[in-house]
N, C-alpha and C positions, 0 to 999 in steps of 0.2 A: 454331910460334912459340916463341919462346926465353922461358926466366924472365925474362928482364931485360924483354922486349916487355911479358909477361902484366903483371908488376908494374908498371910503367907506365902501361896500360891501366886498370888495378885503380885506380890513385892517380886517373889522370883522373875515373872515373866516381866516387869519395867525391868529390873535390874539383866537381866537377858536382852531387851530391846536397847536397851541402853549401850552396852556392851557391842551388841550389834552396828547401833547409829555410830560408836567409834570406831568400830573397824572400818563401817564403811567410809566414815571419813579420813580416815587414816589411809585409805588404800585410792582415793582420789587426791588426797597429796599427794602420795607418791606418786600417782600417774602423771600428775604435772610436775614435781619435780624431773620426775624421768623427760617427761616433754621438753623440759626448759632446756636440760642436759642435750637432748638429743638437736635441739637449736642451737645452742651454743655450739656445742660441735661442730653441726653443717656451717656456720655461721665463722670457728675457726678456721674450717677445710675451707671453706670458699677463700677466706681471707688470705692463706697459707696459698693456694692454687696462683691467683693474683698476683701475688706478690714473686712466685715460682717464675709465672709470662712475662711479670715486666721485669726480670733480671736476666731474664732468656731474649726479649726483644733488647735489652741494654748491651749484651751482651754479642748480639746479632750487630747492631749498629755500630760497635765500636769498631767488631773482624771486617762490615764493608767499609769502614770509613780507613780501619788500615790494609787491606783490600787495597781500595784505591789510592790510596795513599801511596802504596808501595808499585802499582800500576806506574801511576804518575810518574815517580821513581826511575821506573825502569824504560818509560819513555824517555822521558829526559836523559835517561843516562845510552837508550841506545842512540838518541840524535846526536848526541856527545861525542859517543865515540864513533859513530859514522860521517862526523861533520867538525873533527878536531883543528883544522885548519880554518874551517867559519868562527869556530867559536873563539881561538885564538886570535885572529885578524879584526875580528868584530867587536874584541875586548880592550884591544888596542886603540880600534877606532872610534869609540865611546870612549874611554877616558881620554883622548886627543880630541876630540868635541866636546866634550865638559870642561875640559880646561880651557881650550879654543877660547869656546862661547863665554866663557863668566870673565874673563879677559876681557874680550872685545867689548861687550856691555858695558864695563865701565867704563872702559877706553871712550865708548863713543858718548855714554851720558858727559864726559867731562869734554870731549870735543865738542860736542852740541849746546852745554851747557844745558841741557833740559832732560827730561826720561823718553822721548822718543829717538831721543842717542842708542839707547839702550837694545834697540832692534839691528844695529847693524853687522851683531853674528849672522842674521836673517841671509847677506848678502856676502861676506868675508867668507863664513864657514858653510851656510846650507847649500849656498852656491853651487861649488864644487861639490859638493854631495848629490847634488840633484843632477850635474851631470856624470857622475860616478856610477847612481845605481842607473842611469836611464843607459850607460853601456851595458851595463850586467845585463839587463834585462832587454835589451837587442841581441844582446852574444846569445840568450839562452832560447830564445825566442826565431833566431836565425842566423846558424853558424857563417854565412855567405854576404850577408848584409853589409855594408861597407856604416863604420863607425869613426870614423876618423873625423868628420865635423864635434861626436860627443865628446872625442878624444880631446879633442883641443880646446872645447869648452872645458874640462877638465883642469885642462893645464893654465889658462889662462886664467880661471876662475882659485885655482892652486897660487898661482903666482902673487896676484891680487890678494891672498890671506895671508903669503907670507912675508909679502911686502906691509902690510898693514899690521899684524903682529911684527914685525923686525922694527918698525918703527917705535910702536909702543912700547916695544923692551928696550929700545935704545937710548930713551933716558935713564934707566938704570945701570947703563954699559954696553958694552961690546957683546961679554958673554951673556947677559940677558936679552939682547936680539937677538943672537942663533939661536939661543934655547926656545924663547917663545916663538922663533917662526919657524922651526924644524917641528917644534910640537903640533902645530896648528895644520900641517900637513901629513903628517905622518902617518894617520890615519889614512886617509886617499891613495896616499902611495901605495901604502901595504895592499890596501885594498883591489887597487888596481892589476898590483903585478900579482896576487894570490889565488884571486877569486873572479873578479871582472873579466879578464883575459889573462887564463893562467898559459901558461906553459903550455904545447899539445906535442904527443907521442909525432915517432917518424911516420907510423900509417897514417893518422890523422891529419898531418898535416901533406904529404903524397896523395888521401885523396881531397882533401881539401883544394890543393890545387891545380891537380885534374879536373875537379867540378868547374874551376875558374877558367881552366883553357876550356873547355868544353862550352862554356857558355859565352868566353870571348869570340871561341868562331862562329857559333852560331850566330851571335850580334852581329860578327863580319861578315858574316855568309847574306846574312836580311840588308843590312847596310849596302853594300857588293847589287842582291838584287835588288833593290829601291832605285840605286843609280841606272840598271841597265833593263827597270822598267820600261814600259810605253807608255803612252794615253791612248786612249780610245775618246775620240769624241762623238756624241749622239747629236738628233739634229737642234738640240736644244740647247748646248753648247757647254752641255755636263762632262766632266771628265772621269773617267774611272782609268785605273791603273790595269795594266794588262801581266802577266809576267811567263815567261818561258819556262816549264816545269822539266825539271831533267834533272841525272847525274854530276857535278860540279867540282870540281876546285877553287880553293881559295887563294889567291895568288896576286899580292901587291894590290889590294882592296879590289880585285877584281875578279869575275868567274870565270874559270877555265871548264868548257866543256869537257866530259869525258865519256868512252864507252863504257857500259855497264857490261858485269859477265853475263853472258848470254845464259850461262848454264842456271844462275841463282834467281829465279822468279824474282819481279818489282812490279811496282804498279805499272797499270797499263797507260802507255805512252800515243804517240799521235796515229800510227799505226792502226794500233789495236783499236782505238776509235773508230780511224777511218773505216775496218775491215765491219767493225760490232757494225756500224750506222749502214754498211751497205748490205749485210746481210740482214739487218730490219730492214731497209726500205725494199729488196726485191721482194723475198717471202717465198715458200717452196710453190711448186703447181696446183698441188691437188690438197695446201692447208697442212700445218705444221700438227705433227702429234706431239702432244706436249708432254705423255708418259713413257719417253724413254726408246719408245718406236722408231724404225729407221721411216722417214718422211720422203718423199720425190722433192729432188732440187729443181730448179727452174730450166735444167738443160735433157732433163725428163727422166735421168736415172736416178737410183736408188741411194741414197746417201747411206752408207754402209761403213763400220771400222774395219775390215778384214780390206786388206789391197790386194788386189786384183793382181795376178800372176804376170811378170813382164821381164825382158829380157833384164832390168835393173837390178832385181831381186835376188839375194843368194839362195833362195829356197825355188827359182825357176829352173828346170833343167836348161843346158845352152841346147842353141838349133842345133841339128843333125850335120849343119855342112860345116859351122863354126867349129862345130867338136872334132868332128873328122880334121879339118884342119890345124887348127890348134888344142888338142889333147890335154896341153898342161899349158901353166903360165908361162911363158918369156924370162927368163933371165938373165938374158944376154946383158950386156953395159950394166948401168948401175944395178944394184940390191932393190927387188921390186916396181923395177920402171913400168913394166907393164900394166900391174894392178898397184898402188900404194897399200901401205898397211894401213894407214888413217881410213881410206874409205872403206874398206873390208868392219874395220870397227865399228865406223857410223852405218854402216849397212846392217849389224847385228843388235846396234842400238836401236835403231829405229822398227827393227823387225821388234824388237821387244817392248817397244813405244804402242807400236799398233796391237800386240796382242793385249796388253795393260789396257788399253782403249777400249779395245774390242769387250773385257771382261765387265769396263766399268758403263759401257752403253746396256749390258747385257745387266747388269744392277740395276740399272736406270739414277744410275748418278751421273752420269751425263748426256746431254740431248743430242745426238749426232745434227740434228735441222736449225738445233738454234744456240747451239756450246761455241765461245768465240777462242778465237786465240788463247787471250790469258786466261778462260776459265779450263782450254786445255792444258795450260800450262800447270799452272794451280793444284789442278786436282792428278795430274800426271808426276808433278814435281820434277818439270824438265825445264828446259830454255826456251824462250822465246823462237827461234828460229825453226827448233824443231816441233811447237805448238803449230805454227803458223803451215809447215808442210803437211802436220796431220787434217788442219783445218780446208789444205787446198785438195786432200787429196778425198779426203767426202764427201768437197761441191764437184769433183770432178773425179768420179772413181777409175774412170777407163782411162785419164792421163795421169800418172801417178808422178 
């Protein structure tokens, strides 16, 4: 190859690398311009995202602020209309207190001649407010409580405002004292006859004063027995109060004993003590069974609820000579003179006493050795008198 070829050759290949070093740089521009692009971008989308949340959180806090806003709203407006009588009473009695008071302020700085004149709404107007709400707030706190000392404090403390307004407007005139001392109270009035002690239905006020008899005789009934107390003196010369426990009437501040119905269980009386205390202190013979077991009483038989067969009983046949002779009842003279129909009764009652008995000894809900009176009563849901024959007839089976 000649110079002239080689140097030809030579030129191609710079002018080929040359060629090349531009694309290559040409083609890393563009990679970073692509790059900047592809930052910009993200760099838009972030900013654009941003800006999407805080118009979405702007957006959020306006709907909870009117949200509540409308909440609030709708409180206020249901205490409104469930309290249109407070709201109207209490509107009345704030603007009769703003006027009251800026009145009386100046009234007393020029009475005083100084600015602690200026306090004596403090005693004209709050006065009687302070004894207005402290009814409210007795009446609501308890319907029964006697008010009638706030009540007065009230009116007294009323009168006092509107004598002291009626004065004040009365160098301006006549009609300037009634105006100002009608305003000055006006408020308390409304208040009292609206809200403090309103008006109460006919039930409410029927039981209302039922509760009031009810707890006047009781006071008379405690009163009554305080007077026909005893003393008990010990030997140290201490006194305690004794008092006789019973059924009662109240009658001219005094007790009137009375019988109780035998049929309707009451606590147990002096009786049933006596009888509970003496069946502790004898005790059966041979040791009380405390589950329900029939136990030996102290006269050696069997305390048992079933009664022994006796000429008493309508389930005994009559003797052999009494039947022969008398076959049927008598009816000669009156209707029943022979047998009454009352005892035939109580004879079927108590036949059904003792078998009821009988059932609940056999449950072991009651102790034939150690069950008193009233706990036969109780648990039988009879009278006293016929407690007390079931109790004689299981210390003593073979006398019924």
């Amino acid at each position: 190859m000649s110079w002239q070829e080689e140097r030809r050759a030579n030129l191609a290949a710079k002018a080929e690398q040359a060629r090349l070093d531009q694309a290559a740089a040409t083609g890393d521009e563009i990679a970073r311009m692509k790059a900047a692009g592809e930052v910009a971008r993200a760099d838009r989308e972030l900013a654009a995202e941003l800006a999407r949340q805080e118009k979405e959180a702007a957006a959020a806090k306006r709907e909870r602020r009117r949200e509540d806003r409308a909440q609030r709203w709708a409180t206020i407006g249901a205490f409104v209309r469930g309290h249109v009588a407070h709201v109207l009473i209490y509107s009345i009695a704030v603007v009769s207190f703003v006027m009251a008071a800026s009145a009386m302020a100046g009234y007393g700085a020029d009475v005083y001649a100084s600015g602690v004149g200026r306090l004596l709404p403090l005693i004209t107007e709050l006065g009687m407010w302070a004894f207005a709400v402290s009814v409210q707030i007795v009446r609501r706190k308890d319907r029964t409580r006697s008010v009638w000392g706030l009540k007065v404090g009230v009116w007294v403390f009323g009168t006092l405002a509107f004598g002291t307004n009626a004065v004040h407007g009365l160098a301006r005139g006549w009609d300037a004292m009634v105006i100002m001392g009608v305003v000055s109270v006006a408020g308390v009035i409304a208040h009292q006859l609206a809200i403090a002690d309103p008006p109460r239905s006919r039930t409410q006020r029927a039981a209302d004063k039922l509760a009031a008899a009810q707890v006047a005789k009781t006071n008379a009934a405690a009163r009554a027995a305080l007077k026909m107390a005893t003393a008990q003196i010990d030997a140290d010369g201490n006194a305690r109060l004794t008092f006789a426990p019973g059924t009662y009437q109240v009658k001219r501040r005094r007790l009137i004993a009375v019988t109780p119905d035998p049929d309707v269980p009451g606590p147990p009386d002096a009786l049933d003590a006596a009888i509970a205390n003496l069946l502790d202190s004898s005790g059966p013979a041979t040791g009380p069974d405390r589950h329900g077991e029939p136990g030996t009483r102290p006269g050696g038989g069997v305390a048992t609820a079933d009664k022994p067969a006796g000429p008493g009983d309508d389930t005994t046949p009559a003797s052999p000579d009494r039947s022969a002779q008398s076959p049927a009842p008598r009816t000669s003279g009156r209707a029943g003179r022979s047998r009454p129909a009352g005892r035939a009764t109580g004879d079927a009652h108590m036949a059904m006493l003792r078998k009821r008995l009988a059932e609940k000894v056999a449950a072991g809900e009651l102790d034939p050795a150690t069950a008193t009176p009233y706990r036969i009563a109780k648990t039988l849901h009879c009278g006293k008198p016929a407690a007390k024959r079931l109790r004689a007839e299981l210390d003593n089976p073979a006398q019924p």
